[in-house]
N, C-alpha and C positions, 0 to 999 in steps of 0.2 A: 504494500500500500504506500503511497505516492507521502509523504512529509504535509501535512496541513498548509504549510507556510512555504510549498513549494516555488521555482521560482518558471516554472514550466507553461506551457499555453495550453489553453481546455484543448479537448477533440477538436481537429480540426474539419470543418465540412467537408472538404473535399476527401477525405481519406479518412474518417471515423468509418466506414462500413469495410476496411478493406482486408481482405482474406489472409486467413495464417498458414498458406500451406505450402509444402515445403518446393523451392525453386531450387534448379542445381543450376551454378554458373560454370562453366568453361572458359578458354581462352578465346576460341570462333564462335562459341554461342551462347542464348540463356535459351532459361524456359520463359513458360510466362505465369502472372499468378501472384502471390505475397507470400510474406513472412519470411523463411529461412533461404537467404542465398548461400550455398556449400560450394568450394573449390574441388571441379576435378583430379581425382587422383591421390597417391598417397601421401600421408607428412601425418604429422605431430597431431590431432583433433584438438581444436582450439572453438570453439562459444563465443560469440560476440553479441550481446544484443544493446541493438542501435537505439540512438535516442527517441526514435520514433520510430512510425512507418517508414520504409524505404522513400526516403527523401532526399533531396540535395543535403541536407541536417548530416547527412551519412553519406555525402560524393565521395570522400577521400577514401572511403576506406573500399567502396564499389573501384575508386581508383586502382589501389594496388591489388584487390582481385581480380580488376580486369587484365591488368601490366603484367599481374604474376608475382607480383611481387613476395605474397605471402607462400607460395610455392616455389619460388626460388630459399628462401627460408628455410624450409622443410613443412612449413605450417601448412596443416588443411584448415583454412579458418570458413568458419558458417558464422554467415550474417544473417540475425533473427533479428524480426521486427519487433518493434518495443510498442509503446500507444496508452492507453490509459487503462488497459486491463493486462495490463505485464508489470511485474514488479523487479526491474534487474537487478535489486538490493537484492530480495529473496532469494533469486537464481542463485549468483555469484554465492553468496553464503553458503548455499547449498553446495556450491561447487558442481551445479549442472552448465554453467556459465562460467568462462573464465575470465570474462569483462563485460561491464555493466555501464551505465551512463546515468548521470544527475546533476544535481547541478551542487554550488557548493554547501547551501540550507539543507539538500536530503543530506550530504555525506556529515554533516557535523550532527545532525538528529538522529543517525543510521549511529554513529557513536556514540553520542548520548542513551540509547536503548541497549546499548553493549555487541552491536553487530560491528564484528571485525571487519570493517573493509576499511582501504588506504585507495586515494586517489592518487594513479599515476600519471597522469596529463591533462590538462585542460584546453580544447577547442578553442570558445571564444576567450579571448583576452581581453575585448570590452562586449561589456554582457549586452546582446540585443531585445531585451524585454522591454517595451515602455508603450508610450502612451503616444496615441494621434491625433489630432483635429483638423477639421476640415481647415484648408487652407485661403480659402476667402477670408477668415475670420481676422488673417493676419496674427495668429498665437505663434509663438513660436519658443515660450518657453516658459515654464511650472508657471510662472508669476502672473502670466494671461489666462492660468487656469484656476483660478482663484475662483471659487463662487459657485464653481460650474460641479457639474453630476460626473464623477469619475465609474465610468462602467469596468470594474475590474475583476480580478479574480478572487475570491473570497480568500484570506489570509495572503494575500500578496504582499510581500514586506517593502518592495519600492513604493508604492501609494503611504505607507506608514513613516517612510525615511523621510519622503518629500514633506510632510504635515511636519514630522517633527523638527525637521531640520532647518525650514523657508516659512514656516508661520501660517501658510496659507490654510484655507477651511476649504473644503469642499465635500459634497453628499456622495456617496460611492450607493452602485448598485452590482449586484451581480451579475460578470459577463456569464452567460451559458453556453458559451461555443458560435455563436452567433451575431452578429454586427448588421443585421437588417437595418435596426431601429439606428443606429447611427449615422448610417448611409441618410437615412430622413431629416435625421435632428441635427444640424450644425452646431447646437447647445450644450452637445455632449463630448466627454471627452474618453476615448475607446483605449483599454488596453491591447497590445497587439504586439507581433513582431513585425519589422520592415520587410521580412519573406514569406507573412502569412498574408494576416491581416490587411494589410496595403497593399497589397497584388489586388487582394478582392475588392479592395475601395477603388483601386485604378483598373479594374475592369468594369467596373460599378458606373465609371466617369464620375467619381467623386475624386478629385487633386486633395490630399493630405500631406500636415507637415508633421513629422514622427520625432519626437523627442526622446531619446533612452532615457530609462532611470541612472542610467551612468554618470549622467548630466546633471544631477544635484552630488555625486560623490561617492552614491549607492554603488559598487562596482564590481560584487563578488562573478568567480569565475562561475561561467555555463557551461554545459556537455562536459561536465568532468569526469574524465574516463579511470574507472577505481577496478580494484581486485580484491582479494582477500587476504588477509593478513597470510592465512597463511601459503596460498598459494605464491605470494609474493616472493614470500621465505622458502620454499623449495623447485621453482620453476623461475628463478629470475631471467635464464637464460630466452625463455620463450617468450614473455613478456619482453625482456630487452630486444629481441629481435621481429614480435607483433610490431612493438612503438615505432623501430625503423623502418621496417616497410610501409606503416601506415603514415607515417609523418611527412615520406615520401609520397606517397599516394597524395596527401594534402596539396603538397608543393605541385604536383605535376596535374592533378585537375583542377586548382587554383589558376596556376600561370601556363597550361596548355591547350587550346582551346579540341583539341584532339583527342586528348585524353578522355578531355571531358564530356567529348561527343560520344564518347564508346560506354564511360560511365552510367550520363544520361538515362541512355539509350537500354542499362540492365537495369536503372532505378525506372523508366517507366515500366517494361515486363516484368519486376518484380513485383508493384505496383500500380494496379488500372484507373487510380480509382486522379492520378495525378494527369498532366497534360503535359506537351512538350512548353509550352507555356511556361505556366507555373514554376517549370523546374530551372526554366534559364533563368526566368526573374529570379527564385532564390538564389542558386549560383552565382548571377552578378551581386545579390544586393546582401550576400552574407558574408563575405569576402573580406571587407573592411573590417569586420567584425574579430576575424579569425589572425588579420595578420599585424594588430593596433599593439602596441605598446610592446612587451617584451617579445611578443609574436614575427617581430619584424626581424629577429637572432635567433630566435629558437621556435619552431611554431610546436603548441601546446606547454609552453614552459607555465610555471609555476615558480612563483617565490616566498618565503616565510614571511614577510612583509605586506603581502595582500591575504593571504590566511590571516592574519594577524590581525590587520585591519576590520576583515570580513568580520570575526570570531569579536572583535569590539563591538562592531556595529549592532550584533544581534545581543550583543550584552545591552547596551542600548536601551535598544527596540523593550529589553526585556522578551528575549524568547530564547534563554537559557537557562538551566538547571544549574548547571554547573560550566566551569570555563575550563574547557580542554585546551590542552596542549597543542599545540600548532605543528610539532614537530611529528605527531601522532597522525594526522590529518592526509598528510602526502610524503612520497616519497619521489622526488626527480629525481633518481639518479640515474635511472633508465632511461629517459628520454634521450636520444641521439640529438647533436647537436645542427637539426635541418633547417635553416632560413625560410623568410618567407621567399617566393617567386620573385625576381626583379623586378619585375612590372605585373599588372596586372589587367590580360588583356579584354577588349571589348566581346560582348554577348555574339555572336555572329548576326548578321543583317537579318532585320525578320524575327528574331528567336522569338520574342514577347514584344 
């Protein structure tokens, strides 16, 4: 079960119905279908379940099983679909999973309950959770959203940072997976990500200005890719060499616009329920997200100073028991040291 105080986005419309069964990838083909994409052939069984349904949220790692990378490895890695009735805490604990995904609020509450996991990388480096408004309105930051109806996610801890921290008041409703009523009300102001949310407003022909919660100082890591204490401690070797292949996979369907066509191309047959569409908008628009601040030297680094911070903030907030250790939280040592891509090129003509 998902943390109360997650920092995650409800079901998304397009892919809340989409199927869990099992796809096998190769190097010349997929299947078609959801849930489990498996690497041909033999190596190591390795469990991944992705932050979501097969989405751009998971290119990178669709990247290096399409390249091979994780087969050049020795690893058979299977990509399972995650979504809101998958618990990868559970999994990974169990050890049917040998990586799982959350963001930094599940892994510090996933400790708090005494569940052994340790996160060993994290995607975004600036977290892309926040808030929209219509862009006629001319807002363009917290302090224009004063007064106004915040449609959010019920225990969402940016809408609490923002109050406590900028003074401002505003009426919060609960988002339900759904931004209908937004689309209508220019009044309101819509929780959402820049790859969800605002694809379907600018399909909508509603123009919105997207503000992260980053942007008042909120800024804990997202998609942070954890394992188990103890799988940690006696397979470091598989894990050091998932992170490589995969951080590769990042780099190369980030800054290859080739790669990322072949990626794509298994996250739509993995997933019907997406469009070619949809998927380049997120790939270009989650991009910045992935390669901002330490990202830009190591992509999925982690430092004990944004733990640190993170693990204040929620002292804070007041949504701690007790104040763990930071040191306990994550382990980089594994991560390889992969850069972001030197540039980061345009969508192809058309895509979205």
């Amino acid at each position: 079960m998902r943390p109360q105080f997650t920092l995650r986005r409800p079901p998304r419309a397009a892919t809340a119905g989409a199927a869990v069964a099992l796809v096998v990838l190769t190097a010349s083909a997929c299947g078609s279908g959801g849930g489990a994409v498996s690497a041909a052939g033999q190596g190591t069984g390795f469990k991944v379940v992705l932050p979501w349904y097969a989405d751009p949220e998971g290119g990178g790692f669709f990247a290096a099983q399409s390249e091979g990378l994780y087969k050049n490895r020795g690893l058979d890695v299977t990509l399972q679909s995650g979504g809101p009735q998958v618990s990868a805490t559970q999994l990974v604990a169990a050890g049917r999973a040998q990586v799982g995904f959350t963001d930094a609020a599940g892994l510090v509450q996933a400790r708090e309950q005494g569940i052994p996991v340790v996160a060993i990388g994290a995607l975004y480096q600036d977290n892309p959770v926040g808030v929209m408004v219509h862009a006629d309105t001319g807002i363009t930051s917290f302090a224009g959203m004063r007064d106004k109806t915040w449609v959010v996610q019920t225990g969402q801890l940016g809408p609490e940072w923002v109050r406590k921290t900028t003074g401002i008041g505003f009426r919060t409703q609960t988002y339900q997976g759904s931004i209908a009523t937004f689309l209508k009300d220019d009044g309101l102001v819509q929780q959402g990500w820049p790859t969800n949310e605002a694809y379907q407003a600018q399909r909508a022909g509603v123009k919105v200005n997207f503000v992260p919660f980053s942007a008042s100082g909120f800024n804990p890591y997202n998609d942070v890719f954890f394992t188990s204490e103890s799988y940690l401690k006696s397979h470091r070797k598989e894990l050091t060499d998932f992170l490589a292949a995969s951080m590769r996979g990042w780099k190369d369907y980030m800054g290859d616009v080739a790669v990322a066509k072949k990626a794509n191309t298994a996250i739509l047959k993995a997933n019907g329920q997406q469009t070619s569409q949809s998927v380049w908008y997120a790939w270009d628009k989650q991009r910045a997200y992935v390669v901002a601040d330490e990202g830009k030297q190591r992509l999925g680094a982690m430092t004990e100073q944004r733990w640190a911070t993170f693990v204040d903030q929620m002292r804070r907030l007041g949504r701690l028991k007790s104040t763990p250790d930071t040191k306990d939280l994550y382990d980089a040592s594994l991560l390889p040291k992969v850069p972001a891509p030197a540039s980061l090129p345009a969508a192809p003509s058309g895509s979205y």
